[in-house]
N, C-alpha and C positions, 0 to 999 in steps of 0.2 A: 771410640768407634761411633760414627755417626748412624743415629734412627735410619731405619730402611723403612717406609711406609709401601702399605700394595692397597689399593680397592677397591674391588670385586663389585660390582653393578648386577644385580639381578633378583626375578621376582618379584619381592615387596620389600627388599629392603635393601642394604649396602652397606660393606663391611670393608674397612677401616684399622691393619695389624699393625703393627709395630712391636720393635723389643720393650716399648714399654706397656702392652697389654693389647688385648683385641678388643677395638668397641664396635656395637654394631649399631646402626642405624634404619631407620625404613624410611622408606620411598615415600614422600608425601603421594598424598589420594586427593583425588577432586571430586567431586560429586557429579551425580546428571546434570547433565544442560537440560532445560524444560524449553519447550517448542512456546514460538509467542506469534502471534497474530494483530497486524496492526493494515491500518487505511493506512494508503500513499500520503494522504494529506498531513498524516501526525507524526510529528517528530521521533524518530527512534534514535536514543543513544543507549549504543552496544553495551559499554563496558556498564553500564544499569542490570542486563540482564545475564554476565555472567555467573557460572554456576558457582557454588560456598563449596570452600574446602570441607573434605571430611577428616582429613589427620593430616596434623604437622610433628615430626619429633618434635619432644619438649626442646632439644637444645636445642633447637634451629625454627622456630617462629619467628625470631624478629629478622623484617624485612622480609619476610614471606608476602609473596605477590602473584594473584591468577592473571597472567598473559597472554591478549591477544596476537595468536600466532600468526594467522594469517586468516583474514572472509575470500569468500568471493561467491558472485550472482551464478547460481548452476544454469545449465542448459537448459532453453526450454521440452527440447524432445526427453528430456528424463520424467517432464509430467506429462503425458497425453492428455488425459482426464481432467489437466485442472484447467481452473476460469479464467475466460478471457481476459486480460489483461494483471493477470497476478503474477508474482516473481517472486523468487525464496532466493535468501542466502544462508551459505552453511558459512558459520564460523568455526573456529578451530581454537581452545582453549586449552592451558598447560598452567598448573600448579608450579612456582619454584620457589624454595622456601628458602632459608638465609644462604648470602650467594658463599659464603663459608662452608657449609655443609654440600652444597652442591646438588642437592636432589630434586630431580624432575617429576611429576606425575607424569603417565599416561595422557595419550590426549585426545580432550573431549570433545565432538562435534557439537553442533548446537544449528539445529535450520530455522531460521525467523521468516514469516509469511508474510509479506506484502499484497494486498487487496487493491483496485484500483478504486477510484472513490468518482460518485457522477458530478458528472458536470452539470453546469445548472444556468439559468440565462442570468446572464448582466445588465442586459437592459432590455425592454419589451414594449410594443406601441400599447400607444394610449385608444380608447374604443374610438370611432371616427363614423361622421353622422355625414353623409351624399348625398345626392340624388340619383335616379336614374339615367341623367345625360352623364355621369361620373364613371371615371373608373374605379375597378376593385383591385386594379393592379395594388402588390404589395411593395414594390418599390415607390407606389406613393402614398398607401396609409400606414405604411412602415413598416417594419421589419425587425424579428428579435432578435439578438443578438446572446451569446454564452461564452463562456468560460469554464477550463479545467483544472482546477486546483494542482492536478499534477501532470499537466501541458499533454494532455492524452489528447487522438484524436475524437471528435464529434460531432456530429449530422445535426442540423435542426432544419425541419420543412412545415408545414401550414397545409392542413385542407379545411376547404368551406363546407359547413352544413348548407343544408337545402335551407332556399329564403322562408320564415315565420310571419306570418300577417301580424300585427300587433291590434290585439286585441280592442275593440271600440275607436278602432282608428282607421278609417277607407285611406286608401292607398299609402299605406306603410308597412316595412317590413324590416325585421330583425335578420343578419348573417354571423351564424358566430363561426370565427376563423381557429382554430384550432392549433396552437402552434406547440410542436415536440421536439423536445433537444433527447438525443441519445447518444451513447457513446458507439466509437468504429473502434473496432483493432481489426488490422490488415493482418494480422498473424493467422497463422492456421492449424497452429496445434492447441486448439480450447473447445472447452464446450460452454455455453451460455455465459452470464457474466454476474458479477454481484453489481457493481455498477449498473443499477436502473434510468429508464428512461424516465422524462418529465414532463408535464405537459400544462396550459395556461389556456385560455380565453380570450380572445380580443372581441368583441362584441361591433359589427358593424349593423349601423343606423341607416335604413333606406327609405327615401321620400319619393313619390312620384309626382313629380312637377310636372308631368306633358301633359301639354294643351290639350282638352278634348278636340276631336275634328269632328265635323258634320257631316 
């Protein structure tokens, strides 16, 4: 007569009859996923941060392997509350230990936090020395220029302080231009941003060359 095999999946474990004895088995266990927090700019690889088994049966370790089920980027209306330009993704993890035995854990979410990261200038004018027949237009003593590590949008604009006499010098004067890169998101479910603004100096040099008149 041929072995009849039947089994039963449930609980924590799994059982396995036959005419020649019942063995039982348990269900391998995974552990918690631990939440992680990283900038857009730094590399994250997943299968680094999934969770350590807690129990394999002894018969069935080898070739036990924790399996990425399946990620994916959640909704943003599920955070109201979070920073402008941050994203989470839930991945989904499962324990299977030797594909002989057959046993799945339960399965484990795991939400990894993405931060946007600022951007910053690339390249910035050099301080730039006039006169007063001159212009202060910035399309001619130059213009900064930035970059986003992770191709986010971001603003950069310039205001002038008020002109400085420079000190033991008649008819001269200091402008410093003020120039700030900040980041945009056009979204509208955030509050504030970790992503800061940044900000530089360009230093403009003014001579008054006009002729006295009489």
């Amino acid at each position: 007569m041929k072995d009849r095999a039947l089994e039963k999946q449930g609980g924590m474990g799994s059982e396995i009859s036959s005419e020649a004895g019942l063995v039982t088995r348990q269900r391998p266990i995974l552990g918690g996923a631990t939440s992680y927090t990283f900038r857009c700019d730094q590399p994250i690889n997943l299968h680094s941060l999934k969770p350590r088994p807690v129990y394999i049966d002894p018969a069935c370790t080898a070739g036990a392997v924790v399996v990425m089920l399946r990620k994916k980027t959640l909704p943003a209306a599920q955070f109201p509350d979070r920073i402008c330009g941050t994203y989470y993704l839930e991945v989904v993890w499962q324990l299977h230990d030797n594909p002989a035995c057959g046993g799945r854990s339960d399965e484990v979410k795991q939400i990894v936090t993405v931060e946007p990261a600022p951007p910053a200038f690339s390249s910035f004018p050099s301080d730039a020395h006039i006169t007063t027949q001159q212009t202060l237009d910035p399309e001619v003593l130059g213009i900064a220029e930035g970059e986003s590590p992770c191709k986010q949008e971001f603003d950069i604009f310039s205001v002038d302080g008020e002109p400085k006499p420079v000190e033991g010098e008649c008819g001269k004067w200091t402008i410093e231009r003020k120039w700030t890169i900040t980041p945009y998101f056009s979204e509208q479910v955030c509050t504030g941003t970790y992503a800061e603004s940044s900000s530089r100096v360009q230093t403009i040099y003014v001579t008054d060359e006009t002729a006295p008149v009489f």
